[in-house]
MARVO-734186 format. One line per field, with one value per residue (C-alpha): residue number from 0; residue in three letters; x, y negated, z. Coordinates in Angstrom, 1 decimal. Last residue first. Layout:
BEGIN
n NUM; ...;
res ala; ...;
c1 X; ...;
c2 Y; ...;
c3 Z; ...;
***
This chain:
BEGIN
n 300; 299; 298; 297; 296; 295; 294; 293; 292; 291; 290; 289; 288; 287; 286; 285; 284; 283; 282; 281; 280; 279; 278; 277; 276; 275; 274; 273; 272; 271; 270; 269; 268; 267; 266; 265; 264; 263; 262; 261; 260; 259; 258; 257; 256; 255; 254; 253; 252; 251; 250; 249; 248; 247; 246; 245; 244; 243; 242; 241; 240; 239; 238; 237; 236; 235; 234; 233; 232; 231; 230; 229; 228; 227; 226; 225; 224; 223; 222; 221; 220; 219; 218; 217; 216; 215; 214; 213; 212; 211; 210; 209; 208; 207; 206; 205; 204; 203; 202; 201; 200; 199; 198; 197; 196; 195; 194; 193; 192; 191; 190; 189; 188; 187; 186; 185; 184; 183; 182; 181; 180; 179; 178; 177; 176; 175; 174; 173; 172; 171; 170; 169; 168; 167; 166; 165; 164; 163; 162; 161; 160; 159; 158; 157; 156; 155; 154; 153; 152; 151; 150; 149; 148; 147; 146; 145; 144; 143; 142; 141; 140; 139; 138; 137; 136; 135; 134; 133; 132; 131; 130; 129; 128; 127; 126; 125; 124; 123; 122; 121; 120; 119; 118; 117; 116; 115; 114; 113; 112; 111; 110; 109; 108; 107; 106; 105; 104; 103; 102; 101; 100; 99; 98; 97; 96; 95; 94; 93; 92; 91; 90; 89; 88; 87; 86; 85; 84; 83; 82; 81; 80; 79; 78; 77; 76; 75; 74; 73; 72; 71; 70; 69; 68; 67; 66; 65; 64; 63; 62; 61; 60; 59; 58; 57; 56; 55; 54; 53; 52; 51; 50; 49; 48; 47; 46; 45; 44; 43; 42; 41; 40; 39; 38; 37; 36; 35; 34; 33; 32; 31; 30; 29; 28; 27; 26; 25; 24; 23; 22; 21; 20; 19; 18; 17; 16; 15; 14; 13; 12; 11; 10; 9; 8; 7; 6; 5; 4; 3; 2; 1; 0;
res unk; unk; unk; unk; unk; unk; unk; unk; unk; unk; unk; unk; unk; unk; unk; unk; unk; unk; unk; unk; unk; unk; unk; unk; unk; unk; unk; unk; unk; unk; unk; unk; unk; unk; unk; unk; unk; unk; unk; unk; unk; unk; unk; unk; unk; unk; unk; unk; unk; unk; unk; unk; unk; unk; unk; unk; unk; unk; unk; unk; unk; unk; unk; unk; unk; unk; unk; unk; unk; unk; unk; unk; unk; unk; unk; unk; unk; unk; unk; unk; unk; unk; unk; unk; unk; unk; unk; unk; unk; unk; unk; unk; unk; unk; unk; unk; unk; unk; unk; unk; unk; unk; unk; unk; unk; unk; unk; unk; unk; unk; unk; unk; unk; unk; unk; unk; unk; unk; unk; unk; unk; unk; unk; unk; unk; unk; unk; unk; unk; unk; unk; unk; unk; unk; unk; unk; unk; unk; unk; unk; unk; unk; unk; unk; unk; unk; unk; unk; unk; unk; unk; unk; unk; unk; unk; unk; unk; unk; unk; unk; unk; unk; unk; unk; unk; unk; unk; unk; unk; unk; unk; unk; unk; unk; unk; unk; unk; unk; unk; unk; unk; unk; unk; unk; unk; unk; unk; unk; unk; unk; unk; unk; unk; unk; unk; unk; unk; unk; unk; unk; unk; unk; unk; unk; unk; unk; unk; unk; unk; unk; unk; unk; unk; unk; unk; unk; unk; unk; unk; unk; unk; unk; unk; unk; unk; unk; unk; unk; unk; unk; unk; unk; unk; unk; unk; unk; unk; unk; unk; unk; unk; unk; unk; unk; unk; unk; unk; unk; unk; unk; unk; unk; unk; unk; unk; unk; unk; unk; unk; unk; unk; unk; unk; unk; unk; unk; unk; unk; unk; unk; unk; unk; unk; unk; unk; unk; unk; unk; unk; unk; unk; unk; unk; unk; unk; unk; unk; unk; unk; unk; unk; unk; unk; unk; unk; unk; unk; unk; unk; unk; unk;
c1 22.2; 24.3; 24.9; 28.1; 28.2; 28.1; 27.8; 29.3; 32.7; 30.2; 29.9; 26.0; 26.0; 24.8; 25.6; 28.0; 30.3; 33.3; 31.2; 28.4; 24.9; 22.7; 19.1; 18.5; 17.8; 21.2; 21.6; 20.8; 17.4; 15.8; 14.6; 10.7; 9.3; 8.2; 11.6; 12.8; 16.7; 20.3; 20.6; 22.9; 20.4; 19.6; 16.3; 13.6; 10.7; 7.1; 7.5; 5.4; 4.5; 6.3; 3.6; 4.8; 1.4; -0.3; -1.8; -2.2; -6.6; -5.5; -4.3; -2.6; -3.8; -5.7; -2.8; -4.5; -0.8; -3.0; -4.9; -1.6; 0.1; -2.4; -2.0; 2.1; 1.5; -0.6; 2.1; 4.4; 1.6; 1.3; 5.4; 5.5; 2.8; 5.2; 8.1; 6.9; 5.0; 8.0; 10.1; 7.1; 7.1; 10.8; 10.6; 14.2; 12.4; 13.9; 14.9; 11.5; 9.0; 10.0; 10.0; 6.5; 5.1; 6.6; 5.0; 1.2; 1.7; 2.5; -0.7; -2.4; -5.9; -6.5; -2.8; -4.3; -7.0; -4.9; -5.2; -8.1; -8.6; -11.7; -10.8; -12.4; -10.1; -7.2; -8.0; -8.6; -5.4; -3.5; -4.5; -7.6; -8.8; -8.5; -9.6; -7.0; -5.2; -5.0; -4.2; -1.2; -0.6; -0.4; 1.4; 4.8; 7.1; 10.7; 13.6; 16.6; 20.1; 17.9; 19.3; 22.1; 23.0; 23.5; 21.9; 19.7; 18.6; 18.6; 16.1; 14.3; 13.5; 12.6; 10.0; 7.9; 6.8; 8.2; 7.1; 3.4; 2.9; 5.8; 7.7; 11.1; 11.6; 15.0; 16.3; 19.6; 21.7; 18.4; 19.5; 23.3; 21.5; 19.4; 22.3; 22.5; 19.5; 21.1; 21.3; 21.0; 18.6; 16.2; 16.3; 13.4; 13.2; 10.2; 10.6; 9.2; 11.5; 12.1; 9.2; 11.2; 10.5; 12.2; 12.6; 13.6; 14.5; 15.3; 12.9; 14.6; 11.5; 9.4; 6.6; 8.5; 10.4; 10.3; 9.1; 9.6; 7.6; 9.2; 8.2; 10.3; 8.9; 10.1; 7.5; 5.3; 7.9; 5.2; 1.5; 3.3; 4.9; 2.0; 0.4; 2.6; 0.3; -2.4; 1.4; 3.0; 5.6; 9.3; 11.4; 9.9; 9.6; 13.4; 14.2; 12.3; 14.9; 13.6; 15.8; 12.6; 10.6; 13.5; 13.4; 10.2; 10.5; 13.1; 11.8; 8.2; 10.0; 11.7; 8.6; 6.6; 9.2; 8.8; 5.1; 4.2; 3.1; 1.7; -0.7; -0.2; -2.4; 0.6; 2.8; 1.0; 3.3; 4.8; 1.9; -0.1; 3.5; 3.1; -0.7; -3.7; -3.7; -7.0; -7.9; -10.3; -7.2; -5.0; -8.4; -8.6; -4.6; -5.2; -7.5; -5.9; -2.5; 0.1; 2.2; 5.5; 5.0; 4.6; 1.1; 1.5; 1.2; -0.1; 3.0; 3.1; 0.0;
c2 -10.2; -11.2; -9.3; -9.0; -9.2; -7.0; -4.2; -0.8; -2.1; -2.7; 0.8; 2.0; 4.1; 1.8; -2.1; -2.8; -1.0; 1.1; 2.7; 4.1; 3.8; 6.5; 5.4; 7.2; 10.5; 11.5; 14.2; 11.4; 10.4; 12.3; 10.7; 10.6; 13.7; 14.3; 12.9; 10.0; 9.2; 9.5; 13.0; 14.1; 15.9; 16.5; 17.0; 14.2; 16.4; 16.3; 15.3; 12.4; 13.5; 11.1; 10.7; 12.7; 14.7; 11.7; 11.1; 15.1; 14.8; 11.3; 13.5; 10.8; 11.1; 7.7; 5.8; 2.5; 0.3; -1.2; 2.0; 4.4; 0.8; 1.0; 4.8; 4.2; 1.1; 3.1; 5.3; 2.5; 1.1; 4.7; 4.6; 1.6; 2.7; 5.8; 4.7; 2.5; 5.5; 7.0; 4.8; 4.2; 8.3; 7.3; 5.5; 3.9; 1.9; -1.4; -1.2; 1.6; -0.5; -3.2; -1.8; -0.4; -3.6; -5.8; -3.1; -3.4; -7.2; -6.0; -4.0; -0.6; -0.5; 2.9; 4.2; 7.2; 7.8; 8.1; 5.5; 5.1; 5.5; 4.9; 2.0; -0.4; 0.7; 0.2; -3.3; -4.0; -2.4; -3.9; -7.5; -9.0; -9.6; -7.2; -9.2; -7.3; -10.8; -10.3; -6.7; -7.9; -10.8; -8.1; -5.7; -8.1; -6.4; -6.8; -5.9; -4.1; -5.1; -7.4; -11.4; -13.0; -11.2; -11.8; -8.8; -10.6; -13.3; -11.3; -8.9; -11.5; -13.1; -9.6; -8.8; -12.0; -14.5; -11.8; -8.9; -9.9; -5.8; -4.3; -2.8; -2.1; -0.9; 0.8; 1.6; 3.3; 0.1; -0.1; 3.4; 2.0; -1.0; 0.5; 2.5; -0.8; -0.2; 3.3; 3.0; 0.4; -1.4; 1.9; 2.7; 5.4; 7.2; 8.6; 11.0; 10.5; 9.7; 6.7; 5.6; 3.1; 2.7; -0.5; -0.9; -3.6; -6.6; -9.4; -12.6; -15.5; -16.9; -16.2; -13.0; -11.0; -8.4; -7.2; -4.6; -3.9; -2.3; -0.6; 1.0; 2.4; 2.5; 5.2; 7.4; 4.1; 2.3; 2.1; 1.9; 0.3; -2.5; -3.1; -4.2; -7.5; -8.4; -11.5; -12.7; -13.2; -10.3; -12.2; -11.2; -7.6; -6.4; -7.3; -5.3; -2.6; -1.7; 1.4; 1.7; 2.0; -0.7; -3.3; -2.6; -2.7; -6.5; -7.4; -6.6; -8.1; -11.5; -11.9; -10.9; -13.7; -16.1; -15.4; -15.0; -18.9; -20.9; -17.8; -17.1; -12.8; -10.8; -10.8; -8.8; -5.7; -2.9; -5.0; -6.7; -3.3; -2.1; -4.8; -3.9; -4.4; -6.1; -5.6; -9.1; -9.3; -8.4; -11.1; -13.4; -12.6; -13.5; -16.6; -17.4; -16.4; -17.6; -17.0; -19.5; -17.8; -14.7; -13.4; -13.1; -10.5; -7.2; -4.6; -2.9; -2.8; 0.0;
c3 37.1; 34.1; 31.6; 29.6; 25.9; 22.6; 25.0; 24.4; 26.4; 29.1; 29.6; 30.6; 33.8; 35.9; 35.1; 38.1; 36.5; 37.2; 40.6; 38.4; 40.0; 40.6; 41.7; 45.4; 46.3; 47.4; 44.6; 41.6; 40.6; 38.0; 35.0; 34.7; 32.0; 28.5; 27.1; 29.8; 29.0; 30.8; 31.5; 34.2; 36.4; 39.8; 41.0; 42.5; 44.1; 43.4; 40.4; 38.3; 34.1; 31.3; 28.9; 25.9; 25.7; 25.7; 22.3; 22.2; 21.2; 19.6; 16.4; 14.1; 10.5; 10.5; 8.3; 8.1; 9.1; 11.9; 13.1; 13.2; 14.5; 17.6; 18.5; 18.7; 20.5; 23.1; 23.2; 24.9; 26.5; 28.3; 28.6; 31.0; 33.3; 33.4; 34.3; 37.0; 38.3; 38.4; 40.5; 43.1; 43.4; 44.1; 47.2; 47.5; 50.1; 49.4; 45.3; 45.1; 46.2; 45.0; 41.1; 42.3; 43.7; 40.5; 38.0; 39.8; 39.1; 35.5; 35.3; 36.3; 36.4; 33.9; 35.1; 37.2; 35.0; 31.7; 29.5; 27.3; 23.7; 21.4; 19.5; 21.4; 24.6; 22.7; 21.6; 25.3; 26.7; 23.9; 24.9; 23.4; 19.8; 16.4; 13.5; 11.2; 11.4; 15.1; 15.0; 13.1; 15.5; 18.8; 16.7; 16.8; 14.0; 14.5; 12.3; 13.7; 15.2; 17.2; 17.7; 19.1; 22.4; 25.8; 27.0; 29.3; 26.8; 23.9; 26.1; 27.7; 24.1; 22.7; 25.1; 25.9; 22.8; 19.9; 21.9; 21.9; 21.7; 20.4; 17.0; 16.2; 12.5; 11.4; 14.9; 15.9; 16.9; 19.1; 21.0; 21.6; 23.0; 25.3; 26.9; 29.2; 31.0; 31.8; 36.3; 38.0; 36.1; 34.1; 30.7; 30.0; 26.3; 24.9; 22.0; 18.1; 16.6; 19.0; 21.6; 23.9; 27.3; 29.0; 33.2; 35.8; 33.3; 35.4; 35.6; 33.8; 32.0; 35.4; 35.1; 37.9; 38.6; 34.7; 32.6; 29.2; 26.2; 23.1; 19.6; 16.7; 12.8; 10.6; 10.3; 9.7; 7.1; 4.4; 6.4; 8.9; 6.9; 5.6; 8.4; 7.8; 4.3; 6.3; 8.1; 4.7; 4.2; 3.1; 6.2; 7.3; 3.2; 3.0; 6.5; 5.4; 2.4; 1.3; -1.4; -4.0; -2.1; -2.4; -5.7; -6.6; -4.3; -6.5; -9.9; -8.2; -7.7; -11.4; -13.0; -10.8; -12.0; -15.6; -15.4; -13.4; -15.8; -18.0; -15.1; -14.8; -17.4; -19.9; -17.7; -18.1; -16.9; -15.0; -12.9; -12.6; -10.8; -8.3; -7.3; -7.7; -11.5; -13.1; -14.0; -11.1; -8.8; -10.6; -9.7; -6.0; -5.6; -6.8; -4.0; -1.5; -2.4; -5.0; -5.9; -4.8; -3.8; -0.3; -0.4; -3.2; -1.3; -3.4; -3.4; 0.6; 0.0;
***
């Protein structure tokens, strides 16, 4: 469906895009097979534009298509790049500008991951050098300015797709919880009133009382929006094929009792805490296990 996006083009707007699709020209390859139906003032530039975006398409170049889409043609990404589209959420002690990062879940090939402060936040870059399509829910007002500004770096390594103004030119209003809800699917019971004030409790919960119940359920609350976003850009991008019978069968599930392990991400479960029950931190940094010689620069906190 991205090669029936002409938005981005210049001269084309609303309006003139209704006429090339009365004319019989849907999509980009209609155009150049039948260059004569586009507006003669315009053809040779027009020709020149859909050579680039065909080939764009053909090397699979998302990062062209997530520069040039006009806002009303940004769902297409997901119907294009869907398999290969990432998604993330944070959470952070507080709601202030500067507020640390606590936790991020990533969905990524189709696993959830868990970065944690303390312990792997850091390893979230080495995963986002890994992305081709990063997508979140009002990430580009919230997310992905605390995460340059806590990482101290420039920009993504990946293109960024905001679902929250996609759903909103696909007439979809409210939060993701809301829009979710209309659509059919609820969080589990446990997380069904869970919120980011609910986030700041548990985080303190578990830095003072090292209560790692607290810890989990942090983790978890996290990774439902996570897999929400994966539901929502199945809607957005109109690719209905995704089974919401198993939506959550990657939810990371609470233990009864913390083991040991050495692993450093969430799949299907919370990461274990280390053998003296609280959140393992490495004594060369003051970062957790992530190496600041993997960062681009230094965090602060």
């Amino acid at each position: 469906m991205i090669d029936e996006a002409f938005l981005h083009f210049e001269g084309i707007g609303p309006a003139r895009l209704e006429k090339l699709n009365k004319n019989g020209i849907r999509s980009w390859y209609d155009a150049v097979a039948d260059p004569d139906r586009l507006p003669a003032a315009k053809r040779d530039n027009l020709l020149r534009a859909l050579d680039e975006n065909i080939h764009a398409l053909e090397s699979r170049d998302v990062g062209f298509f997530a520069d040039r889409l006009a806002g009303p043609d940004r769902w297409r990404l997901l119907s294009e790049f869907l398999e290969e589209t990432s998604y993330f959420d944070i959470e952070t002690f507080g709601l202030e500008y500067d507020a640390p990062i606590t936790t991020i879940v990533v969905w990524h090939k189709g696993e959830v991951h868990s970065f944690v402060e303390h312990e792997n936040l850091d390893d979230f870059l080495e995963l986002l050098e890994d992305v081709r399509l990063m997508a979140s829910f009002n990430g580009a007002s919230f997310d992905v300015p605390r995460v340059l500004d806590a990482f101290h770096i420039p920009t993504f390594p990946c293109p960024h797709i905001d679902l929250r103004w996609l759903a909103f030119h696909k007439g979809m209003r409210g939060g993701l919880k809301e829009i979710t809800v209309r659509a059919g699917v609820r969080r589990p019971s446990d997380l069904a009133d869970a919120d980011g004030a609910l986030a700041i409790k548990l985080w303190s919960r578990w830095i003072h009382f090292q209560d790692s119940t607290a810890r989990e359920q942090l983790i978890r609350y996290c990774a439902a929006d996570v897999i929400l976003l994966v539901f929502l850009a199945q809607q957005l991008g109109e690719r209905p094929d995704f089974d919401t019978s198993t939506i959550w069968s990657k939810l990371p599930e609470l233990t009864d009792t913390a083991e040991t392990d050495d692993s450093d991400s969430c799949t299907n479960r919370v990461l274990p805490l280390g053998e003296s029950g609280q959140a393992r931190k490495s004594p060369e940094s003051p970062f957790g296990n992530g190496s600041p010689s993997r960062l681009r620069a230094r965090r602060t906190g």
